[in-house]
PDB file of N, CA, C, O and CB in Angstrom:
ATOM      1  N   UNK A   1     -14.645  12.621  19.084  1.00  0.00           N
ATOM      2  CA  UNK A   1     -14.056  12.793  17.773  1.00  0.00           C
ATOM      3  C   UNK A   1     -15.198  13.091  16.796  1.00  0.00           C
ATOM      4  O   UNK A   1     -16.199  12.383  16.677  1.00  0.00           O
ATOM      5  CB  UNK A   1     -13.232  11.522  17.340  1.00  0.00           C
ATOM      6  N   UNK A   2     -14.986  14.028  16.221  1.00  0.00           N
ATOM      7  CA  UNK A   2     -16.292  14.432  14.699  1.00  0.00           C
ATOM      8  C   UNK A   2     -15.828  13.813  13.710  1.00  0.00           C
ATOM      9  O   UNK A   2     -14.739  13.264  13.544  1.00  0.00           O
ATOM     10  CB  UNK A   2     -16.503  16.159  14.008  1.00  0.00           C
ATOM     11  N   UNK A   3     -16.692  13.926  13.070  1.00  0.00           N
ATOM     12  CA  UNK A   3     -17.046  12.579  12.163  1.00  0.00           C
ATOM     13  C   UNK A   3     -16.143  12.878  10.723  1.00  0.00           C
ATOM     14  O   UNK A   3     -15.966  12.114   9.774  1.00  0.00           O
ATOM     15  CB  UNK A   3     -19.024  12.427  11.779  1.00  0.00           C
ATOM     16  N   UNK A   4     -15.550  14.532  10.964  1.00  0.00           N
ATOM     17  CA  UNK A   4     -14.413  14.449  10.174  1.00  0.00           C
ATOM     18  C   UNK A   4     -12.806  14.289  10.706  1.00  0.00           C
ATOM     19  O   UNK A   4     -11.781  14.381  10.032  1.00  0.00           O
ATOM     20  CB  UNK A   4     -14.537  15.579   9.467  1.00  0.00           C
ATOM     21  N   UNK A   5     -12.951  14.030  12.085  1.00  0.00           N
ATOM     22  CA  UNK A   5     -11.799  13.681  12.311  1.00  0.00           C
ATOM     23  C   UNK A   5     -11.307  12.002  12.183  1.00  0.00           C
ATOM     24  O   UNK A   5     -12.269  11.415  12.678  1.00  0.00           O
ATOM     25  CB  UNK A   5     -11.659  14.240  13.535  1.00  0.00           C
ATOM     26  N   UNK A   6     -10.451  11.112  11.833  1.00  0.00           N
ATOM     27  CA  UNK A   6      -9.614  10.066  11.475  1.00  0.00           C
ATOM     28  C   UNK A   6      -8.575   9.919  12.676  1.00  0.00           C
ATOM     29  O   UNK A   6      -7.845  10.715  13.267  1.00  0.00           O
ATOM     30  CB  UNK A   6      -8.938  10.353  10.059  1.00  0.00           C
ATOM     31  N   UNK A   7      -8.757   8.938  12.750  1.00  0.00           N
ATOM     32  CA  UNK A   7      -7.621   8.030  13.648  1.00  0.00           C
ATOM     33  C   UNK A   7      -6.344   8.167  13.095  1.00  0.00           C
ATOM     34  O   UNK A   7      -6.438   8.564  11.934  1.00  0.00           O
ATOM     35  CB  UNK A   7      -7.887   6.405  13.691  1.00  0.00           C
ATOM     36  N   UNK A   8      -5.078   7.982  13.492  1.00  0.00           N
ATOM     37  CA  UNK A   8      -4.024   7.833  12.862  1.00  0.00           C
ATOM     38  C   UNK A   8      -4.147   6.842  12.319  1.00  0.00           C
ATOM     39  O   UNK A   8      -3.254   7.066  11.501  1.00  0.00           O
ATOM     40  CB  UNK A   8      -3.042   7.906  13.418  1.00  0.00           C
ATOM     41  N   UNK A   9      -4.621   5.550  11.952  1.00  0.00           N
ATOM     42  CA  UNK A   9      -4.651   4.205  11.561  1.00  0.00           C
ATOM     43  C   UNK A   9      -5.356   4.007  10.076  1.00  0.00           C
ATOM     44  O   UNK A   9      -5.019   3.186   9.222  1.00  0.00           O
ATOM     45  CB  UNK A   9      -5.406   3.414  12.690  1.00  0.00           C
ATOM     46  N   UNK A  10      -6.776   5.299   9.969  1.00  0.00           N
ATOM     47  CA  UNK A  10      -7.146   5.350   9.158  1.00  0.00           C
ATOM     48  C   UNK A  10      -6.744   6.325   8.178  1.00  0.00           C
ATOM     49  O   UNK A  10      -7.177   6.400   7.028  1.00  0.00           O
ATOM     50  CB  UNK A  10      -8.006   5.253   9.449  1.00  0.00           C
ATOM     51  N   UNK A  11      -5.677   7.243   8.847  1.00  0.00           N
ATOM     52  CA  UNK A  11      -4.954   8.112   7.365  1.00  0.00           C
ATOM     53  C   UNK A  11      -3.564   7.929   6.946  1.00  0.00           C
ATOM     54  O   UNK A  11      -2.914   8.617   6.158  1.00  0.00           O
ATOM     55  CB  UNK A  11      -4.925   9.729   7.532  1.00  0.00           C
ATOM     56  N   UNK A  12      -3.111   6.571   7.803  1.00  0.00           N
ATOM     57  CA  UNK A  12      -2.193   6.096   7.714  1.00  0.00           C
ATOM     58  C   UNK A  12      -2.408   4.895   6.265  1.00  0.00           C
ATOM     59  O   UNK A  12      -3.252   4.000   6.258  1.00  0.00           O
ATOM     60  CB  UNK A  12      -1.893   5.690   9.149  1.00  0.00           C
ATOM     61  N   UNK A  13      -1.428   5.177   5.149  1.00  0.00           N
ATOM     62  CA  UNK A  13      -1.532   3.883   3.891  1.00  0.00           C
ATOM     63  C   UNK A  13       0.057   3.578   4.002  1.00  0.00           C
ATOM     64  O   UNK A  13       1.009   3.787   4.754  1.00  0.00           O
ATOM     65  CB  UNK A  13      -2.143   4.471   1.899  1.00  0.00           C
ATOM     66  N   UNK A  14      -0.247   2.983   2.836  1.00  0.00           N
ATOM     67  CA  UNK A  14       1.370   2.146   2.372  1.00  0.00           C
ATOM     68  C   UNK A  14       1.700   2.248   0.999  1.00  0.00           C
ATOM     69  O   UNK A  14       0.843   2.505   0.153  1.00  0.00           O
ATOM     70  CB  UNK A  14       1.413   0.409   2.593  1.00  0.00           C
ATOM     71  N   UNK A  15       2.741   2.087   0.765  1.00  0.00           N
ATOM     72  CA  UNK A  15       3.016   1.811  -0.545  1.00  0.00           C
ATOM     73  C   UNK A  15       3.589   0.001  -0.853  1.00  0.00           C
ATOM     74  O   UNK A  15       4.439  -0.491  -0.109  1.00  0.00           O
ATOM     75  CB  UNK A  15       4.195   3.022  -0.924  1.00  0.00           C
ATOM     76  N   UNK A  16       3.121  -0.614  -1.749  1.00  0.00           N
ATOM     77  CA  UNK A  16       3.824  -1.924  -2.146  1.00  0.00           C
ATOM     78  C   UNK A  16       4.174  -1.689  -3.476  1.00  0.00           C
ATOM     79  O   UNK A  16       3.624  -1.226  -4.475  1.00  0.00           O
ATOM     80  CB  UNK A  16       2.965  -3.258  -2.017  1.00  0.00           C
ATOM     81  N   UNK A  17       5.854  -2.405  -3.010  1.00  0.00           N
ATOM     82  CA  UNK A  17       6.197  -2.775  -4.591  1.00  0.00           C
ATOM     83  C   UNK A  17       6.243  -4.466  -4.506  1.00  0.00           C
ATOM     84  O   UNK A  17       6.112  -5.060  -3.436  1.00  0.00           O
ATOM     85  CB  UNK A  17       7.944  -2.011  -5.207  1.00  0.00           C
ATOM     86  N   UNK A  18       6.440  -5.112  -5.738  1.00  0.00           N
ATOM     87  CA  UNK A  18       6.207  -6.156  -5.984  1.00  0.00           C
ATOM     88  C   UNK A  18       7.079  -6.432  -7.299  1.00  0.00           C
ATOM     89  O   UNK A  18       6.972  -5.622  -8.220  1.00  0.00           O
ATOM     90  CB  UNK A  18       4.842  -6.297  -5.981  1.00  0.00           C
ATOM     91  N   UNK A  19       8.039  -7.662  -7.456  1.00  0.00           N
ATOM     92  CA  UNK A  19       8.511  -7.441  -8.771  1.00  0.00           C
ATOM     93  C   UNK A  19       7.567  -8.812  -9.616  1.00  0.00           C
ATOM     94  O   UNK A  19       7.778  -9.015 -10.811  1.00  0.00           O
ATOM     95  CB  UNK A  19      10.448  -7.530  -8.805  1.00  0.00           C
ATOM     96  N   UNK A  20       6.661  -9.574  -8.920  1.00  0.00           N
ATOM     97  CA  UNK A  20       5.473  -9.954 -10.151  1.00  0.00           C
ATOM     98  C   UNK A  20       4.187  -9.491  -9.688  1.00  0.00           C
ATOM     99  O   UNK A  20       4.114  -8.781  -8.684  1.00  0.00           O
ATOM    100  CB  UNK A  20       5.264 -11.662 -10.495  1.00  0.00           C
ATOM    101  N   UNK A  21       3.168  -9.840 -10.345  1.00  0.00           N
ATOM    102  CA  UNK A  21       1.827  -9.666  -9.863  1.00  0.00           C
ATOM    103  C   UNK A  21       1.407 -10.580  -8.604  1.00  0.00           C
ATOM    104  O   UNK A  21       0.611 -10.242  -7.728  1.00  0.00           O
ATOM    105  CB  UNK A  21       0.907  -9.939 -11.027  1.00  0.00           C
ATOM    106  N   UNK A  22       1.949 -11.542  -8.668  1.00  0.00           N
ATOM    107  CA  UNK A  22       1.439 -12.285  -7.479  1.00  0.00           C
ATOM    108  C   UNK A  22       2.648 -11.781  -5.980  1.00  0.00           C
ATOM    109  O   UNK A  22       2.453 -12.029  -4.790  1.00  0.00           O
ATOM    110  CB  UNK A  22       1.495 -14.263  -7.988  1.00  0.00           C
ATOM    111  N   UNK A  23       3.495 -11.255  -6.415  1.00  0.00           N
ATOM    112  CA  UNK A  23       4.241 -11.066  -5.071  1.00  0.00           C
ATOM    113  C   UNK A  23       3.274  -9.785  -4.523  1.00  0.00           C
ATOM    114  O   UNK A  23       2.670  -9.847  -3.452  1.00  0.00           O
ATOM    115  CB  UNK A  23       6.130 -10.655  -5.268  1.00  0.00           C
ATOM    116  N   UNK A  24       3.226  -8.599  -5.441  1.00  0.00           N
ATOM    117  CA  UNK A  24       2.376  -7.756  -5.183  1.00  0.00           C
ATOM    118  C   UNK A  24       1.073  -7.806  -4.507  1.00  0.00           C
ATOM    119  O   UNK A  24       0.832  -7.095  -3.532  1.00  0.00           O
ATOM    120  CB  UNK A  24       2.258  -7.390  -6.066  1.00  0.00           C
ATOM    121  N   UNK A  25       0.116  -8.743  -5.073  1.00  0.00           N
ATOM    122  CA  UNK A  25      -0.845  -9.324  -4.132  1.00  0.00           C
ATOM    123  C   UNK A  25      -0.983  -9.918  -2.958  1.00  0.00           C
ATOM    124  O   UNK A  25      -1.941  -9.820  -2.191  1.00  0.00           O
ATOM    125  CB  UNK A  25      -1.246  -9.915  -4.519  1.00  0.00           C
ATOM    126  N   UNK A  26      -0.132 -10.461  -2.842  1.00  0.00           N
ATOM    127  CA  UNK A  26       0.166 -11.397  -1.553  1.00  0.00           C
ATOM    128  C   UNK A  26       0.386 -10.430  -0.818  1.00  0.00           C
ATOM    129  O   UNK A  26      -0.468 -10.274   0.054  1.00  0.00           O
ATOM    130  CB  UNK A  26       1.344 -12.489  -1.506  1.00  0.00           C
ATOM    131  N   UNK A  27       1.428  -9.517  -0.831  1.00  0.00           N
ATOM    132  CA  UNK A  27       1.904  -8.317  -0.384  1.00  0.00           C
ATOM    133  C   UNK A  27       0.470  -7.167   0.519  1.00  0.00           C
ATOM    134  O   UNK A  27       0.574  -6.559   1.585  1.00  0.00           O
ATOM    135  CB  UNK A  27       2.618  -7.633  -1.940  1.00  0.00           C
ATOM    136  N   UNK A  28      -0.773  -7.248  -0.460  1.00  0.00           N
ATOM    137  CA  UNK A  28      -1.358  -6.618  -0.459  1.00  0.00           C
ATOM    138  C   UNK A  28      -2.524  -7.350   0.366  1.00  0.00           C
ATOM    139  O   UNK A  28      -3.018  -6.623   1.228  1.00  0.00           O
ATOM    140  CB  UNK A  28      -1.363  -6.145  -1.582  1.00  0.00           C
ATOM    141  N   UNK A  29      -2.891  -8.232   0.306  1.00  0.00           N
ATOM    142  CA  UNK A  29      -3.485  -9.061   1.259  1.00  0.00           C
ATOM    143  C   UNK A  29      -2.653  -9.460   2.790  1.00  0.00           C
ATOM    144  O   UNK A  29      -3.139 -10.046   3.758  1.00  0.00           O
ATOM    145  CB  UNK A  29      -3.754 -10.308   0.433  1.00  0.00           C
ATOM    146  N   UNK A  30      -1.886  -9.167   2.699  1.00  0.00           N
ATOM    147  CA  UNK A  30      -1.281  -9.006   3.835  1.00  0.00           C
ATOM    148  C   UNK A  30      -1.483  -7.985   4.595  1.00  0.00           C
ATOM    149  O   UNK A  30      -1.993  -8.099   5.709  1.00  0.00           O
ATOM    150  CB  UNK A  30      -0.224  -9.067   3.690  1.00  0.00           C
ATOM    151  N   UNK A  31      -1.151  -6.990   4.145  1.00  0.00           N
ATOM    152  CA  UNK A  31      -1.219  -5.876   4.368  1.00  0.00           C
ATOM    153  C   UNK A  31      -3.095  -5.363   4.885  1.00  0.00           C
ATOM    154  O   UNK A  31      -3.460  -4.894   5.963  1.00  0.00           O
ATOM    155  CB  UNK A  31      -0.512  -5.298   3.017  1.00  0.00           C
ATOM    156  N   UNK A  32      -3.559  -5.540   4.206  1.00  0.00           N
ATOM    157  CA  UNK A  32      -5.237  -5.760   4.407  1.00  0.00           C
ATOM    158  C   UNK A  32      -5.373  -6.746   5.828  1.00  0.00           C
ATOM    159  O   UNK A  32      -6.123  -6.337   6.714  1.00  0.00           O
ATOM    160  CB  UNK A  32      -6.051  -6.724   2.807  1.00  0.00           C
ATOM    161  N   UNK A  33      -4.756  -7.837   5.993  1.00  0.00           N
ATOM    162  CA  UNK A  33      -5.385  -8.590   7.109  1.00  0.00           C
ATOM    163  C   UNK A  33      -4.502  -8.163   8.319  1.00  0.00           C
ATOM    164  O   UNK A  33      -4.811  -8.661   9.401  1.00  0.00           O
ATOM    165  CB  UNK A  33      -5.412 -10.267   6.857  1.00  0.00           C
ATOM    166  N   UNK A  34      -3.388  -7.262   8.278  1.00  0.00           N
ATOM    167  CA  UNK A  34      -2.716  -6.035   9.138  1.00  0.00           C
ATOM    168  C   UNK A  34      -3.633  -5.345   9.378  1.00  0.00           C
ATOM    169  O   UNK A  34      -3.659  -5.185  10.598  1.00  0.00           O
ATOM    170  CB  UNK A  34      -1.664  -5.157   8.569  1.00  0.00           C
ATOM    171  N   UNK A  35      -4.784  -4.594   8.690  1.00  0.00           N
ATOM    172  CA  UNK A  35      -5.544  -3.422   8.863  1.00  0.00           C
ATOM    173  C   UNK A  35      -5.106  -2.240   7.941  1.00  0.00           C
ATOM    174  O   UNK A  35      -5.743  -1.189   7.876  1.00  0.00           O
ATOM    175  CB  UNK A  35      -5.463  -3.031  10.283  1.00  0.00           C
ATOM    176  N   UNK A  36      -4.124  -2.461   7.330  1.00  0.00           N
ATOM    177  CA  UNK A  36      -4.017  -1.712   6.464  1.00  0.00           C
ATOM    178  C   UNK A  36      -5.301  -1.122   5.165  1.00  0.00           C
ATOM    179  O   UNK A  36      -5.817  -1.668   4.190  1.00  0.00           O
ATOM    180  CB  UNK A  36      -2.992  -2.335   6.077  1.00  0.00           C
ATOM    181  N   UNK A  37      -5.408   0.078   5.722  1.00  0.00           N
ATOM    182  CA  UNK A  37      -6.970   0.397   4.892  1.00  0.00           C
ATOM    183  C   UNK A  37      -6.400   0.986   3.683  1.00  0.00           C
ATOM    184  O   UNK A  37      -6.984   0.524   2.702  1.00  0.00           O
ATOM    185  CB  UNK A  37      -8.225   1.636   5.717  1.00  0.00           C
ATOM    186  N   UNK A  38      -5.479   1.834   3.362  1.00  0.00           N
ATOM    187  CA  UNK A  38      -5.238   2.398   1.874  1.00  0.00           C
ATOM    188  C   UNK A  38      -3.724   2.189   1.624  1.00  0.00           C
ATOM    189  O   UNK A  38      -2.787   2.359   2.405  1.00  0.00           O
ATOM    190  CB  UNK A  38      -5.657   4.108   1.690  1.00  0.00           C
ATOM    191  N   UNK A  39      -3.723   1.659  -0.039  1.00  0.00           N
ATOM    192  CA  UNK A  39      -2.649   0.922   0.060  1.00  0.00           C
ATOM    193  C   UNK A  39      -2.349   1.921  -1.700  1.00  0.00           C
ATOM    194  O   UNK A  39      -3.393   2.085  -2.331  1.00  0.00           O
ATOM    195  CB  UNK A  39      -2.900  -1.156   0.312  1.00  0.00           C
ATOM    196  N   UNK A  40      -1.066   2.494  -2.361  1.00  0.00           N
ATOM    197  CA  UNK A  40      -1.005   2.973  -2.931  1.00  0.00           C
ATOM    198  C   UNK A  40      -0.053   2.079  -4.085  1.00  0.00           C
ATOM    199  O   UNK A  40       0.914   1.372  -3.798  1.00  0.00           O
ATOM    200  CB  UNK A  40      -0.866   4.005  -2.334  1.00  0.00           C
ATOM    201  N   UNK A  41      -0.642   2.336  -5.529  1.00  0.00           N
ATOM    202  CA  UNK A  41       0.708   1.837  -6.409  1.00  0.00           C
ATOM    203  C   UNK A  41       0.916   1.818  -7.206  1.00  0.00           C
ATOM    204  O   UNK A  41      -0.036   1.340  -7.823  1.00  0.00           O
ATOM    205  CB  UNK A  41       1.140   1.044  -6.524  1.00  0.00           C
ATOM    206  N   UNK A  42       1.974   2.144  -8.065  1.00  0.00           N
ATOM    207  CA  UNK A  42       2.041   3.118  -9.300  1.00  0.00           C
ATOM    208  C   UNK A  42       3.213   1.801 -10.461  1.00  0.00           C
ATOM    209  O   UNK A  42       4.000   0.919 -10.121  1.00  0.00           O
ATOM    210  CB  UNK A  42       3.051   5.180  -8.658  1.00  0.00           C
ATOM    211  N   UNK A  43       2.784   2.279 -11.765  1.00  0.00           N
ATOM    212  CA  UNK A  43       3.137   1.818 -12.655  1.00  0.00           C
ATOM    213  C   UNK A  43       4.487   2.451 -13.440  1.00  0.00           C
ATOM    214  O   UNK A  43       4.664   3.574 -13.912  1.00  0.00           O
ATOM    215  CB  UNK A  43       2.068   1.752 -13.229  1.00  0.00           C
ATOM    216  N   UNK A  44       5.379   1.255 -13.385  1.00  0.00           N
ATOM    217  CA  UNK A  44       6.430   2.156 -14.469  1.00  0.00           C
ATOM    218  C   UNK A  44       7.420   1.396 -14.143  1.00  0.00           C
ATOM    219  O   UNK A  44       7.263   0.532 -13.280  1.00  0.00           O
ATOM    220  CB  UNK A  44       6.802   3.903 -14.277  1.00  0.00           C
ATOM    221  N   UNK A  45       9.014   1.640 -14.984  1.00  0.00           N
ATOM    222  CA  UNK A  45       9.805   0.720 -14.913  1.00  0.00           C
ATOM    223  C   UNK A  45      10.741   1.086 -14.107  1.00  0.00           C
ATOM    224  O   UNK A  45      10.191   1.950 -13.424  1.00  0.00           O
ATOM    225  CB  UNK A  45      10.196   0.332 -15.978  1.00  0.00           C
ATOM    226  N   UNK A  46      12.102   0.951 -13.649  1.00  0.00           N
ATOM    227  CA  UNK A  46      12.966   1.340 -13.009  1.00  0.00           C
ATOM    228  C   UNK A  46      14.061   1.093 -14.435  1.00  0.00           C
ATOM    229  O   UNK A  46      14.464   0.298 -15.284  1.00  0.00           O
ATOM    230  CB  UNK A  46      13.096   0.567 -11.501  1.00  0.00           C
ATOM    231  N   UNK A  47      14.141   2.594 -13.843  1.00  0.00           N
ATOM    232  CA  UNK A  47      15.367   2.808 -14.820  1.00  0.00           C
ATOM    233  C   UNK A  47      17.069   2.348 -14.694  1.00  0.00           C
ATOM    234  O   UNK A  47      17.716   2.651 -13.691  1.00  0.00           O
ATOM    235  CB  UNK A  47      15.389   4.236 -14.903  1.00  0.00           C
ATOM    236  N   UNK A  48      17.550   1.744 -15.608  1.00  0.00           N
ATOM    237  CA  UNK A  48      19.164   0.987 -15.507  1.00  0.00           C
ATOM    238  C   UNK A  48      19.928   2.596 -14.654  1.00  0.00           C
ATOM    239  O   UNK A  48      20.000   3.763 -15.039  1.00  0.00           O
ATOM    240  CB  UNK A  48      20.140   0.445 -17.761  1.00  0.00           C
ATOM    241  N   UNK A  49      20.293   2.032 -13.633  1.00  0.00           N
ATOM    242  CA  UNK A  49      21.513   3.171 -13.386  1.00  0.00           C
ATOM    243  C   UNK A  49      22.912   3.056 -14.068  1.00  0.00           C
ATOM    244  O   UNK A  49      23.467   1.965 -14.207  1.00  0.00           O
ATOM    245  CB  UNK A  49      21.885   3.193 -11.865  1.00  0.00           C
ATOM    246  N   UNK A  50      23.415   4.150 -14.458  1.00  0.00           N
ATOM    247  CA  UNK A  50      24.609   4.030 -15.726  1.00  0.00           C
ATOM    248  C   UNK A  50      25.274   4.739 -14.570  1.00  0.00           C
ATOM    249  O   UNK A  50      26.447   5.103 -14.661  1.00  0.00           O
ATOM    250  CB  UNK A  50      24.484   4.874 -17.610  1.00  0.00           C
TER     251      UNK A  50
END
């Protein structure tokens, strides 16, 4: 393997949602002691469905 090729494991991430900061973390340390190397996560609200 050359040194630009990646494992599936290492271009493999995740996304976490979390509805506090600490569920999110926990979430994310979890995920880390899985092997999870890139973990993605974005800010914003969820909108009321009408």
């Amino acid at each position: 393997m050359s040194t630009y090729e990646k494992t599936t494991r290492e271009r493999v991430g995740m996304s976490i949602a979390g509805t506090t900061s600490s569920e999110a973390i926990a979430a994310i340390v979890a995920a880390e002691k899985a092997g999870v190397r890139q973990i993605w996560m974005a800010q914003g609200g969820y909108l009321p469905i009408r």
